[in-house]
ROVO-855080 format. One record per residue (C-alpha): x, y, z. Coordinates in pm, 1 decimal, always signed. Each point is the difference from the previous one (the first is absolute). Last residue first. Layout:
<pts>
X,Y,Z;
...
</pts>
This chain:
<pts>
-787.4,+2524.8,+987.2;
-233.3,-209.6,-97.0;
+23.9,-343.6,+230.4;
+21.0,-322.3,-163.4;
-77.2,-249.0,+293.8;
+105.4,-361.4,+8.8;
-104.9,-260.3,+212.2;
+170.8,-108.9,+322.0;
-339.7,+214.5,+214.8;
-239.9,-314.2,-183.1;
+213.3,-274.0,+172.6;
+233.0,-228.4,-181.7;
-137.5,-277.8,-265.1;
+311.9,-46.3,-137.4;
-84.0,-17.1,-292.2;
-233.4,+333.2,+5.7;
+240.6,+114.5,+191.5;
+300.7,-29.3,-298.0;
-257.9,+102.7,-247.7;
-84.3,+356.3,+163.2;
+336.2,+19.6,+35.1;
+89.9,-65.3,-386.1;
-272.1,+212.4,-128.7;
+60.7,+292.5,+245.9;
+369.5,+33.1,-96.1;
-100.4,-26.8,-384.7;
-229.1,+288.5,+47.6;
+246.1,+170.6,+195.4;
+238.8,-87.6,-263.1;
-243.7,+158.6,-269.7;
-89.0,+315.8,+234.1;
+179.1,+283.4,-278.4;
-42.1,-198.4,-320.1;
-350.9,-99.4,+61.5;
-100.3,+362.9,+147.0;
+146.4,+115.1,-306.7;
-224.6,-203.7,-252.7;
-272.0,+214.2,+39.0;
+229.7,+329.5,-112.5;
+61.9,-170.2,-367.1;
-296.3,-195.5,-39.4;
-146.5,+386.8,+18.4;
+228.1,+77.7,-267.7;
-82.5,-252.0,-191.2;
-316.7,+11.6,-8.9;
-36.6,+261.5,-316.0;
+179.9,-248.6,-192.3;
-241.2,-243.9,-34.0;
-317.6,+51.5,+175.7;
-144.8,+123.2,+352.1;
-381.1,-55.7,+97.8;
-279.8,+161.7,+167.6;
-326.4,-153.2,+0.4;
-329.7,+136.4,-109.4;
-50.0,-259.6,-267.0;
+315.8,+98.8,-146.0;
+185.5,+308.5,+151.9;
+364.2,+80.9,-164.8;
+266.7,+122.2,+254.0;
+292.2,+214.9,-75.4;
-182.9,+309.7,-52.5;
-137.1,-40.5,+355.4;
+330.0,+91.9,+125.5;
+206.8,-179.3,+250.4;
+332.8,+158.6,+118.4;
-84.3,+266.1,+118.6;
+235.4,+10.3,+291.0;
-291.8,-26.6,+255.8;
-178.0,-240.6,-156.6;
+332.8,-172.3,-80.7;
+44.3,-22.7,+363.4;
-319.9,-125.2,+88.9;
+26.9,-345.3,-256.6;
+361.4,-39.1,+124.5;
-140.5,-9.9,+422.0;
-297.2,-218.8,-143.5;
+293.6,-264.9,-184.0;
+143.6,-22.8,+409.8;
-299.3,-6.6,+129.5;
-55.7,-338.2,-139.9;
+269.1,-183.4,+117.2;
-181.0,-178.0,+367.9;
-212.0,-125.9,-263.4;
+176.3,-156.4,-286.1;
+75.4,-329.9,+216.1;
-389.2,-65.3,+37.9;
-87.4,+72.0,-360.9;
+319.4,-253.3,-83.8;
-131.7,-270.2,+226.8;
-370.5,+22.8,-159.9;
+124.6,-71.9,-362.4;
-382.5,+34.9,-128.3;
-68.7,-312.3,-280.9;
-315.1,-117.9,+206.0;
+22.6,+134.6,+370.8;
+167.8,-98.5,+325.8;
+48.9,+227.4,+251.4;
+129.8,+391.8,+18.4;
+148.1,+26.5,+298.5;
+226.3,-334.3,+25.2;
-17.4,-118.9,-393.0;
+62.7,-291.4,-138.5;
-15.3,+76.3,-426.8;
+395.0,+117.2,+38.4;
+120.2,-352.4,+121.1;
+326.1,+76.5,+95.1;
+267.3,-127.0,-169.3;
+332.0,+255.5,+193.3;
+104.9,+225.3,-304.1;
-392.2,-44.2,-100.6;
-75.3,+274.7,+294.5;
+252.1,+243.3,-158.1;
-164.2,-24.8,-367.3;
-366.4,+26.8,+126.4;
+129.3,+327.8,+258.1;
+148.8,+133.6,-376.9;
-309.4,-87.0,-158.0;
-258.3,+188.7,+265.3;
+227.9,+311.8,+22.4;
-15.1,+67.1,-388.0;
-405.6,-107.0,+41.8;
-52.0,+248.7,+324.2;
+169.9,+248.7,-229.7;
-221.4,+13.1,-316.1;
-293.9,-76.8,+251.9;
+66.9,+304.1,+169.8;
+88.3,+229.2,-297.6;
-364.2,-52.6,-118.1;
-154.8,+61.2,+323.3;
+169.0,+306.7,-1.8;
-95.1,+124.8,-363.0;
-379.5,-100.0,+78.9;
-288.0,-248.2,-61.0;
+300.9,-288.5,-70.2;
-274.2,-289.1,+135.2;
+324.6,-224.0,+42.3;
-0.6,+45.0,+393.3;
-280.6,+281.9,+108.8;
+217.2,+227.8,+270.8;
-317.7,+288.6,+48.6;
-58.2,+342.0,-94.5;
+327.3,+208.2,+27.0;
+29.2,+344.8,-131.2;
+333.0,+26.4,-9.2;
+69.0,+195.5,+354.0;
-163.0,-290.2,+169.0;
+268.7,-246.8,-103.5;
+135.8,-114.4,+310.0;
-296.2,+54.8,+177.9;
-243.9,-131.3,-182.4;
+210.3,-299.5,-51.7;
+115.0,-58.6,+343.6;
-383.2,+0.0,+158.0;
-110.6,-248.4,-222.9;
+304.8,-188.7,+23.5;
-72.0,+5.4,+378.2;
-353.6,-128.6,-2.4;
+75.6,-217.1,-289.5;
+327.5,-220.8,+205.0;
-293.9,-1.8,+330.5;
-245.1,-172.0,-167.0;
+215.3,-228.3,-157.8;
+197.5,-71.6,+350.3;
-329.6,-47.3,+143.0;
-119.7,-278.8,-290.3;
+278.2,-154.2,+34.1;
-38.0,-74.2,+393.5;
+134.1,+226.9,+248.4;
+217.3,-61.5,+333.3;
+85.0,+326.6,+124.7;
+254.4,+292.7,+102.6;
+166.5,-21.1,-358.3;
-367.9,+93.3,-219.9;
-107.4,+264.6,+259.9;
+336.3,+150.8,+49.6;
+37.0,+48.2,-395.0;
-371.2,+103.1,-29.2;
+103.3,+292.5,+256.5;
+311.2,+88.0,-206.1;
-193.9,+18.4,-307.6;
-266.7,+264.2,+179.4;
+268.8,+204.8,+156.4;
+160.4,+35.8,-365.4;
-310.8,+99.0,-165.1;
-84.9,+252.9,+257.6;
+322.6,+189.1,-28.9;
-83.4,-49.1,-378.0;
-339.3,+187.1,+36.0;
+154.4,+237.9,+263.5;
+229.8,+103.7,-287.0;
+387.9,-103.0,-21.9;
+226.5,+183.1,-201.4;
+346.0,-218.2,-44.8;
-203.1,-382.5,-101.8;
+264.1,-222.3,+127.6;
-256.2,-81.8,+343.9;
-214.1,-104.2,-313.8;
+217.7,-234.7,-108.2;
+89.5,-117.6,+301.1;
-348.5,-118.5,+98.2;
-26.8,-181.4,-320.3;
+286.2,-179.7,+101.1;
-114.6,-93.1,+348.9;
-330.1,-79.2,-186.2;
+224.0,-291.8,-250.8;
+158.4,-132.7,+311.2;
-342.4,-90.0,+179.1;
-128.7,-104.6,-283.5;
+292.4,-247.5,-17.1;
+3.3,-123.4,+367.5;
-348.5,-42.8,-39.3;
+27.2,-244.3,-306.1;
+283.6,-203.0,+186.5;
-231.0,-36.0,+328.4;
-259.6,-109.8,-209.4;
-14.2,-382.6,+50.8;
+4.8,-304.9,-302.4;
+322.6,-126.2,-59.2;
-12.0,-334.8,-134.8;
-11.5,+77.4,-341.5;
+332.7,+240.0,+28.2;
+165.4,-235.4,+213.6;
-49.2,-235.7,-243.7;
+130.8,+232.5,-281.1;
+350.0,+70.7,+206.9;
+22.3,-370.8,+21.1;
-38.2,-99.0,-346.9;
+283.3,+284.2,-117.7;
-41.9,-164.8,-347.6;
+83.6,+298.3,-178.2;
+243.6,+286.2,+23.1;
-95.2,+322.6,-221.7;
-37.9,+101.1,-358.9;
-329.3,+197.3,-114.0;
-83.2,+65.6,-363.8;
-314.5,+249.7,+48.6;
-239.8,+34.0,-245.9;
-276.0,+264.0,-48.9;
+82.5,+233.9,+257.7;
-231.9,+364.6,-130.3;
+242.2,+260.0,-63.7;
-232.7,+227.7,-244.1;
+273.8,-130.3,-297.4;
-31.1,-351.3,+149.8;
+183.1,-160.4,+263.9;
+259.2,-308.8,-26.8;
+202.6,-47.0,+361.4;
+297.4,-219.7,-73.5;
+156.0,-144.0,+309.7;
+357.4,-10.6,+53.1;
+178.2,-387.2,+151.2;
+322.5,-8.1,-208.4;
-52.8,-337.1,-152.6;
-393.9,+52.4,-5.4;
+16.9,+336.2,-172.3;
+297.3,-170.7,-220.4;
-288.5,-210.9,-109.3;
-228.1,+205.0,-18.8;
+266.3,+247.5,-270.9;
+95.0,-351.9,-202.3;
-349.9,-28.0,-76.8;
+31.2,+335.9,-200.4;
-288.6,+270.5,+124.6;
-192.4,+211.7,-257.0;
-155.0,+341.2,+119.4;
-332.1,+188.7,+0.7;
-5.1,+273.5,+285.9;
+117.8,+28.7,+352.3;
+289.1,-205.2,+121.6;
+56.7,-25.6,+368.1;
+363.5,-181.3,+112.3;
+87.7,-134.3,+283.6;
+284.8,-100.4,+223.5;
+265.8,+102.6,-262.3;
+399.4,-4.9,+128.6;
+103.8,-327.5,-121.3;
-167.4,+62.0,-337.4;
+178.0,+314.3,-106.9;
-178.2,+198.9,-192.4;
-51.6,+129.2,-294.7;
-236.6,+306.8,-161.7;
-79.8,+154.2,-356.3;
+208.7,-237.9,-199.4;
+15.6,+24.1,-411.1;
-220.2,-268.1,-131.6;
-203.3,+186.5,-292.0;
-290.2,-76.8,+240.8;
+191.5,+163.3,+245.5;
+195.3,-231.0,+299.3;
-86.9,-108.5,+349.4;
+307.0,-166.0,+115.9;
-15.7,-230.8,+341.2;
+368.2,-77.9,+73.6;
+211.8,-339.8,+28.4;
+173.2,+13.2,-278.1;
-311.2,+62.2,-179.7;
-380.1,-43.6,+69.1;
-340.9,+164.1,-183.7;
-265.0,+210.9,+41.3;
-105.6,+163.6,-351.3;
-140.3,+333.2,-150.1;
-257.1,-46.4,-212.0;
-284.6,+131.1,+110.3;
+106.9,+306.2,+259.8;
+160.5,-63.3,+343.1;
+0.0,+180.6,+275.6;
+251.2,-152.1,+297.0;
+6.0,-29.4,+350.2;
+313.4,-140.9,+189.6;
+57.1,-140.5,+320.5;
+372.7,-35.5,+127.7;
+139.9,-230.4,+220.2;
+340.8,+150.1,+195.5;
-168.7,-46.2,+344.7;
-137.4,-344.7,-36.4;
+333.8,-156.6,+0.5;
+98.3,+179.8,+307.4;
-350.1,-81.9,+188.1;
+59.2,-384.1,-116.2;
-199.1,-145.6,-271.2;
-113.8,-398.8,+53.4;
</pts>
C-alpha cells in the first residue's frame, strides 16, 4: 500500500479535451497529443494519482493497463462535467477488511463523522472577517447541534435530522450575501448550486480513488446505508470535506470570479460547458491540491481503526484550519 512520502509527490491532473485528441502511453508517461499528433500535455506516470478528462477522447489499451501497473484512476466527465466512467485501480481481495465492513452495523462511526463535518462548518463561518448577528447566530446554533449530536446516544435517523438542521443553517449563512435559496443536489436552479455539485463530484472521485488504495467496499456505507448502485462509503468519507469546496465557492463570489455569462440555463438549470469551465475547474481543484495528504492521512487512519476495531475517540478528525 502507498506510504505518506510516496503519496506526497502524486499529482492529479485535469484536462479539456476536444474530439480528436488522444490519451495514450510512452516511456512510461501519459501523452495527450493533437489530432495532427503533436503533444499538448505528458506526464510522468509514477507521479499521477488521478487524472479527470472532460470531453470526447480515445484511450489506447496499453494506457489502462499502465493505469493498473502504476495504480492512477481515470475519471471520464462530459463537456458539462457530468462522471460518466471512472477507471479505478486499488488493492483487492482485502477479504477481511470487507467482512468487517458487512459485519459492522452501529453508528458510532457515522456520528463521529457528522460530528467532524459541523466542527468544520463551524470554522468556516468563524473565518468569515465581518460577522452579522445573523452569522453570530448561525455559528451558536451549529455549535449547539454539535454538543447535542456528541453528548448522546442517537439512532440514524437523529444524526440525519440533526446533519439537515445544521446544513440548513450553514448554507444560508455562508452564502446569504448571494442570494441563497436552498442547497438542492443536482437540481442546478442557481450559479452556486451549480459550482457545488461541480466540486462535491472533483472531491467525491479523489476520496473514491484514496479509499480503493486500501479495497474497501465503496457500495457499504456507515452514514449513508445501503442503496442500489449509490457508493454509500464514499458519501460518508466526503463529508467531514465539504466545507472546504463551500469556502472556494464564497471566495470567488467575492473575487468575481463567477459570472452568469459563463453559465447556460436548460430547463431552468444552470450549467458550465467546454472551455468556459475551465477556469472554475481550475480554482475547485485547489482545495484538492492543497488538503490531498490530509485527505490521504485521514483515509489511511480512518482504515487502520476501522481494522483494528479501536475505539470511536482513535478515529481520525480532519480539522479546517
Amino acid at each position: 500500500m502507498m506510504s505518506g512520502p510516496d503519496f506526497k509527490e502524486k499529482q492529479i491532473v485535469f484536462a479539456f479535451l476536444n474530439r480528436g485528441e488522444k490519451l495514450s502511453f510512452k516511456n512510461d508517461n501519459i501523452i495527450i497529443t493533437d489530432v495532427d499528433g503533436s503533444i499538448k500535455h505528458q506526464s510522468t506516470c509514477y507521479r499521477l494519482f488521478a487524472i479527470f478528462i472532460a470531453g470526447h477522447i480515445s484511450i489506447t489499451s496499453g494506457l489502462l493497463q499502465r493505469a493498473e501497473r502504476f495504480g492512477f484512476s481515470i475519471v471520464l466527465m462530459t463537456y458539462s462535467l457530468r462522471v460518466y466512467g471512472v477507471w479505478s485501480s486499488g488493492a483487492e481481495g482485502n477479504v477481511l477488511l470487507r467482512k468487517k465492513q458487512y459485519e459492522y452495523d452501529g453508528y458510532d462511526i457515522a456520528k463521529y463523522i457528522v460530528s467532524n463535518k459541523i466542527e468544520n462548518q463551524t470554522s468556516v463561518l468563524k473565518s468569515i472577517r465581518h460577522k452579522g448577528d445573523n452569522l453570530k447566530n448561525g455559528i451558536e446554533l451549529l455549535v449547539n447541534y454539535r454538543n447535542e449530536l456528541t453528548g448522546q446516544d442517537h439512532d440514524l435517523k437523529r444524526i440525519l435530522g440533526i446533519e439537515g438542521i445544521a446544513s440548513r443553517v450553514y448554507f444560508q449563512n455562508m452564502f446569504e450575501d448571494f442570494n441563497w435559496t436552498a442547497r438542492r443536489p443536482r437540481v442546478k436552479h442557481d450559479m452556486t448550486n451549480c459550482l457545488m455539485d461541480i466540486g462535491y463530484t472533483l472531491l467525491f472521485n479523489f476520496i473514491e480513488a484514496l479509499l480503493n488504495i486500501y479495497g474497501f467496499d465503496l457500495y457499504n456505507g456507515v452514514y449513508h446505508r445501503q442503496f442500489y448502485q449509490r457508493k454509500s462509503l464514499v458519501c460518508d468519507i466526503v463529508e467531514p470535506f465539504r466545507p472546504l469546496i463551500d469556502a472556494r465557492i464564497r471566495k470567488a463570489l467575492n473575487l468575481g470570479q463567477c459570472h452568469d455569462d459563463d453559465f447556460d440555463i436548460y430547463m431552468n438549470q444552470y450549467r458550465l460547458f467546454g472551455k468556459k469551465a475551465f477556469p472554475y475547474v481550475n480554482w475547485l481543484m485547489e482545495p484538492l491540491i492543497d488538503w490531498k495528504q490530509d485527505m490521504f492521512l485521514y483515509v489511511r487512519n480512518y482504515y487502520r481503526a476501522f481494522m483494528k476495531g479501536k475505539p470511536i475517540d482513535d478515529y481520525p478528525i480532519f480539522r479546517i484550519s
